[in-house]
C-alpha positions in Angstrom: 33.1 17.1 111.6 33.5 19.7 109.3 37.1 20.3 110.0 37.8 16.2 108.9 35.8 17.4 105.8 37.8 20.5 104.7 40.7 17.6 105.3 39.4 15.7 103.4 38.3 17.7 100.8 42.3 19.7 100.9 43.9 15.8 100.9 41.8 14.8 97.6 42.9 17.8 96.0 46.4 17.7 96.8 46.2 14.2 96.1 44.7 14.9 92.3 47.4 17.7 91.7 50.3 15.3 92.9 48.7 12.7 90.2 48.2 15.3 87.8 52.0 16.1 88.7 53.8 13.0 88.4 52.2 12.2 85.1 53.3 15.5 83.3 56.7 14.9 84.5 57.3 11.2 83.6 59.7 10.0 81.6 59.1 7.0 79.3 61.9 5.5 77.5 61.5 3.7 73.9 63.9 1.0 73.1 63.9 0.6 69.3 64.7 -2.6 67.6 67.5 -1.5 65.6 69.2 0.6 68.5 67.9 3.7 68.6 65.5 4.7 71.4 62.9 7.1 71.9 61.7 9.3 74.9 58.2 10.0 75.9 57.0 13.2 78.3 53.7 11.8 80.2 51.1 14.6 79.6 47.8 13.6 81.0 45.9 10.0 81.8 42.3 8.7 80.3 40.0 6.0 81.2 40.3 3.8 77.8 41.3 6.6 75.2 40.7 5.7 71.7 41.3 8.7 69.5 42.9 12.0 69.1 42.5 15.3 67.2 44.2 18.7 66.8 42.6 21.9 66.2 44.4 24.4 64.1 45.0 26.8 67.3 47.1 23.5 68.9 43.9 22.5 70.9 43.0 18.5 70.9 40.2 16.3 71.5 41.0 12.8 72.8 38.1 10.5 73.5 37.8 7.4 75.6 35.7 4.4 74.7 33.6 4.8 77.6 32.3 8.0 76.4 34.1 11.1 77.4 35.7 13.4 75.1 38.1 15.3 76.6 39.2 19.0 75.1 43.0 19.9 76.1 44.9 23.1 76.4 48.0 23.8 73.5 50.3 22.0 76.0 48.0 19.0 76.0 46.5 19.0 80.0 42.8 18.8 80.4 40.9 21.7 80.1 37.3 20.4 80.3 34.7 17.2 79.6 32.9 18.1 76.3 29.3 18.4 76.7 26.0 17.3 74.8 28.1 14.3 73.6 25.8 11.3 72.3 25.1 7.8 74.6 26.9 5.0 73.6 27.3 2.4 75.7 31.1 0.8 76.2 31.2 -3.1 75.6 34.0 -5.2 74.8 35.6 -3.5 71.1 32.6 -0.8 70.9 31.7 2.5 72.4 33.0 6.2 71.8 35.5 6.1 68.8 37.4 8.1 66.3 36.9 12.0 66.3 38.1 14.1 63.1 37.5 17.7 62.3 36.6 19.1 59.0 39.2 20.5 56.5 37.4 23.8 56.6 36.9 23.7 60.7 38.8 27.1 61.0 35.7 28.4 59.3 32.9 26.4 60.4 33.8 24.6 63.7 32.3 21.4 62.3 33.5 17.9 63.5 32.5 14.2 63.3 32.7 12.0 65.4 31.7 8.1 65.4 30.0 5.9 68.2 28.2 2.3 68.9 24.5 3.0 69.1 22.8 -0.2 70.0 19.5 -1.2 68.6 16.4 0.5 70.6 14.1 -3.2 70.2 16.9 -5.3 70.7 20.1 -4.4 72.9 22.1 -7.4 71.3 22.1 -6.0 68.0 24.7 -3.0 67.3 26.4 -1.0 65.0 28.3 2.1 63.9 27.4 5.6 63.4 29.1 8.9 62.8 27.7 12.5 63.6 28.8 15.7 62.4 28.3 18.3 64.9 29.6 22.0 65.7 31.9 22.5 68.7 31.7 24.9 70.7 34.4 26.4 73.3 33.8 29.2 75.4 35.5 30.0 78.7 37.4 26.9 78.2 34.5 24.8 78.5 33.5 22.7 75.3 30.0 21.5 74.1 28.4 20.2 70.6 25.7 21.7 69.4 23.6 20.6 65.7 24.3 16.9 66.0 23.3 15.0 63.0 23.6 11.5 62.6 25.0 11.1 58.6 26.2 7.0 58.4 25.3 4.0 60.0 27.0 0.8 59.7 24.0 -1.8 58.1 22.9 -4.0 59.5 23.0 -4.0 62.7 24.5 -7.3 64.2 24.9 -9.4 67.3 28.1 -8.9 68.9 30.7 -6.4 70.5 34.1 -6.5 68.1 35.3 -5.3 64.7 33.2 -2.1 64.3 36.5 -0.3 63.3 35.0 3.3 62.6 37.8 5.3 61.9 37.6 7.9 59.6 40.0 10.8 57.7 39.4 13.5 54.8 40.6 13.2 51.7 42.6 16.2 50.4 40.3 16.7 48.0 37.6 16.6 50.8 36.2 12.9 50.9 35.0 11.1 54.2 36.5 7.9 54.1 35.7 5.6 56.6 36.4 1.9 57.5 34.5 -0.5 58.6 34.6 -4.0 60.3 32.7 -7.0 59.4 31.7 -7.0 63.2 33.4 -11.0 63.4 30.8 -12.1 61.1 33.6 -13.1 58.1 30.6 -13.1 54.7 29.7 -9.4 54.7 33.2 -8.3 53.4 32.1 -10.4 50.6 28.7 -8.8 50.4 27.6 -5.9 48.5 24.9 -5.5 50.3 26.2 -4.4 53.5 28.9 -1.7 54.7 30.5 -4.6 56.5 34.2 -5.3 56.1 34.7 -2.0 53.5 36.6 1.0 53.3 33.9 3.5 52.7 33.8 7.2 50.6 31.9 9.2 51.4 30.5 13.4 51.1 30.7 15.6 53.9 27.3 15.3 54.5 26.7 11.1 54.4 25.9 10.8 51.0 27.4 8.9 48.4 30.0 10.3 45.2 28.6 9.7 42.1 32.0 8.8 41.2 32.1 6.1 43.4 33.1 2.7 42.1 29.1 1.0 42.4 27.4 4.0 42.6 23.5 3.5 41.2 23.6 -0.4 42.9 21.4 1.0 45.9 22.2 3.1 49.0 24.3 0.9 51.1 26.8 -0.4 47.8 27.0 3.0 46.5 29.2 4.0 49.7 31.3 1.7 49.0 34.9 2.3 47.8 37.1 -1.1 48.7 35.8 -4.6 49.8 37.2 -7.9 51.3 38.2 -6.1 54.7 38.4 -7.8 58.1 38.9 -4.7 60.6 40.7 -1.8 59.4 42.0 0.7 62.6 43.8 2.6 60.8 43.4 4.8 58.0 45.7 7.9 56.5 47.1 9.8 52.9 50.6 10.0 52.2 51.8 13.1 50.5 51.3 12.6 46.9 47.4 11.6 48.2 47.8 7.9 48.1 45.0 6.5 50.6 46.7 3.1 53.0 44.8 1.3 55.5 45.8 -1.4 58.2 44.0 -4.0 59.4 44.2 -6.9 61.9 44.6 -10.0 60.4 42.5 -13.4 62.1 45.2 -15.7 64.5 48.1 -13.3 62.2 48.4 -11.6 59.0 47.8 -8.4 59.8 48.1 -6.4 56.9 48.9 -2.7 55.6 47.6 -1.8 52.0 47.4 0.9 49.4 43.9 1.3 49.2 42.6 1.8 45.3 39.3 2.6 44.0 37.1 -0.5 43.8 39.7 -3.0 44.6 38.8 -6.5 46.7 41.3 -6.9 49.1 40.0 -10.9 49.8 39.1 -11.6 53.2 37.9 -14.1 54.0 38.4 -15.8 51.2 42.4 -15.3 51.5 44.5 -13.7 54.2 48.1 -13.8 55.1 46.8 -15.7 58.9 45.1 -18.5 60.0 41.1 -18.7 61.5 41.1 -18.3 65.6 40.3 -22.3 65.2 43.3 -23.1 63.4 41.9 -23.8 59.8 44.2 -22.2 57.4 43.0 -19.3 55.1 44.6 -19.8 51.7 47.1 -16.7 50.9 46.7 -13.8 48.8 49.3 -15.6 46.8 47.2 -18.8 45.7 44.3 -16.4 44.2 46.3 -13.6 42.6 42.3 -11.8 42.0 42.8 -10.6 45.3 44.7 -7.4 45.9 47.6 -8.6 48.2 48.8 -6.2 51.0 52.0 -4.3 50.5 53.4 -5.0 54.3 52.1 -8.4 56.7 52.7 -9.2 59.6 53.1 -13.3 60.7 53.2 -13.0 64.1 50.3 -10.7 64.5 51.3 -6.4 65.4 47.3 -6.0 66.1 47.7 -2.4 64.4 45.3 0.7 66.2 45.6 4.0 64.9 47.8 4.9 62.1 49.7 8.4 60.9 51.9 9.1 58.1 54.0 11.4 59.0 54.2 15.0 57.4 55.9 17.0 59.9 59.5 19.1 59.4 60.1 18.8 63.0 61.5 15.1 63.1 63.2 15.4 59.1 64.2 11.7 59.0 61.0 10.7 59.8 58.9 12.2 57.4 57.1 10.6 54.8 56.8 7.3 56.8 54.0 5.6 58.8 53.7 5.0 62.3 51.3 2.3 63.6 50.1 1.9 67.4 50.8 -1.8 68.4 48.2 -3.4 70.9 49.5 -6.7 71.2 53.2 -5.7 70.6 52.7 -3.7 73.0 55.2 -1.3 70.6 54.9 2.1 68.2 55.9 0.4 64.8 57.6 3.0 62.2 57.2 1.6 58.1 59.0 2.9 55.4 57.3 3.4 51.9 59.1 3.3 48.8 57.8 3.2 45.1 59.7 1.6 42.1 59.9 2.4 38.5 56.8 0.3 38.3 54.6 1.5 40.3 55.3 -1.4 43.2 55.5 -0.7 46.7 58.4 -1.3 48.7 57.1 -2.0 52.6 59.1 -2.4 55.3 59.0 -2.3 59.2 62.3 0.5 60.3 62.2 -0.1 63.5 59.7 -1.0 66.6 59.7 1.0 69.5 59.0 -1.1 73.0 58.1 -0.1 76.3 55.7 -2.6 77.5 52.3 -1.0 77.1 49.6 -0.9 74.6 49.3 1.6 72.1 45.6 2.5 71.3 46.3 5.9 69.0 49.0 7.8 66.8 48.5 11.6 65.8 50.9 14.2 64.8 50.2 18.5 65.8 50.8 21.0 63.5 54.1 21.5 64.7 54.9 18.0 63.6 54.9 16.9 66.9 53.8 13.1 67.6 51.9 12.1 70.5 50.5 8.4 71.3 47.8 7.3 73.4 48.2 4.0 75.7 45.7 1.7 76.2 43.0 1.0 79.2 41.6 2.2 82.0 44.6 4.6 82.4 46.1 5.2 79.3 48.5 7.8 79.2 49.1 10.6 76.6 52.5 10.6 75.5 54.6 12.9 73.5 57.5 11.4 71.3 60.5 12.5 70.4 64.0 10.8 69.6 66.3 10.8 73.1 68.7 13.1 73.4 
């Protein structure tokens, strides 16, 4: 018996280094629409990843919706399951998110990190939070220590989709963080809820007194955009100019430049159509509405979202690349500003190799790296083919 055990035991392991293997050493090709294609290098699998995050020494975080964060190694394998992390509870959109550090993390090991906590009296009702904790790596094993809860989405609401939660610093050291109007349409209307907003925020949680309805009670005073539906994707350009994307309703998805106290419309306009068919009256028709710089009619159903600032991949720098979930494609925009001060948007090109693309992040060597997504969603690192 305990000779079919040490088999067993030796065949598992074999078998786990073999998978470990052959997924550092696949290949991916990208076809690009306008010709060109892409390679990918297989680095490491995850059950449903959602985010990623470097650390200055080339370390990274990646988390998985079911609520694992993972840290890896400077060539991107796992190293270790992060410990202390908080519950959240994986259904349907919501779960373990978005994980950023701080701009001063070198210094003070702080990160945040945002989740679905599900109301303790009622398990239908859920929402948002972020923490900001300290993390920890010793031996090559990773922990959070000093948790503290600093936003929650309110209120609470029935339902699993649109919680959104991703978040980025300013370079003048903002939190800004968006947030979905959990499927509900009115509260990106409604100044009474963090629903369907882009958020600014302090390092701590609290609200800028600059902010844009600051003084109009706790929840509006956080507020720094309205008249979003589900914003996945949030980064600055170079010259600090905030954009967002968001998924449109039946289509429409949209990419904006996001400006202090501006209402972006929904659901009052859009560029799509309701899931029902009724027809959502274009930014067009009510020019109040600040229109989006790029749509997209068919839907890309954007997730994560970089704009690239890396010397590595020269031709590439100074444009956006969005993760495409059901164009199943890595989408690369172009941004150019004329004389008066309008935004020139277009799509370059769309990368395809028939999977899902959850995340977008770039290392500090301008590397770019994407995440696939579901229950084995691969890490892959990006690069134009040879």
């Amino acid at each position: 018996m305990r000779q079919k055990l040490v088999f067993s035991a030796l065949l598992l392991v074999t078998s786990t280094f073999t998978l470990a293997q052959s997924a550092q050493n696949t290949q991916v090709t990208m076809t690009g629409s306008q010709g060109t294609e892409l390679t990918g290098q297989a680095l490491a699998t995850f059950d449903h990843p959602w985010a990623m995050t470097f650390l200055p020494d080339g370390h990274s975080l990646v988390t998985e919706k079911t609520g694992a964060m993972w840290l890896l190694d400077k060539n991107q394998q796992k190293l270790a399951s992060v410990s202390n992390m908080p519950d959240t509870v994986a259904r349907n959109q919501g779960g373990l998110g978005d994980v950023i550090i701080h701009p001063d993390f070198a210094a003070n090991n702080t990160i945040y990190v945002s989740y679905v906590e599900r109301d303790p009296d009622d398990d239908r009702y859920s929402g948002a939070v972020i923490e900001r904790a300290t993390l920890t790596i010793t031996n090559d094993k990773a922990s959070l220590a000093d948790r503290k809860i600093i936003w929650r989405q309110s209120p609470k609401m029935t339902g699993n989709g649109h919680y959104s939660h991703r978040m980025v610093f300013s370079p003048d050291g903002y939190l800004f963080v968006t947030s979905g109007e959990r499927q509900k349409f009115t509260p990106s209307q409604n100044m009474a809820m963090n629903l369907g907003k882009i958020l600014r925020l302090n390092e701590d949680g609290s609200a800028p007194e600059d902010n844009p309805f600051y003084g109009n009670g706790a929840v509006t005073e956080q507020i720094w955009t309205l008249g979003h539906r589900n914003p996945l994707g949030i980064d600055f350009d170079a010259q600090g100019n905030l954009w967002a994307h968001e998924m449109g309703p039946r289509h429409g998805d949209e990419l904006n430049i996001i400006e202090r106290g501006r209402n972006y419309g929904y659901p009052m306009v859009s560029q799509g159509d309701h899931y029902s068919g009724v027809k959502i009256p274009n930014h067009e028709d009510y020019p109040v509405f600040k229109a989006p710089e790029k749509a997209w009619v068919p839907a890309i159903s954007p997730a994560g979202f970089i704009i690239y600032h890396g010397k590595k991949h020269s031709d590439w720098t100074g444009d956006g690349f969005i993760g495409g979930l059901s164009s199943q494609a890595l989408v690369r925009v172009t941004f150019n500003q004329g004389d008066n001060n309008d935004w020139d948007v277009k799509e370059a090109e769309r990368y395809e190799w028939g999977m899902r693309v959850r995340e977008v992040e770039q290392d500090n060597r301008g590397n770019i790296y994407v995440l696939e997504d579901g229950g084995n969603g691969r890490l892959l690192k990006v690069q134009p083919a040879m």
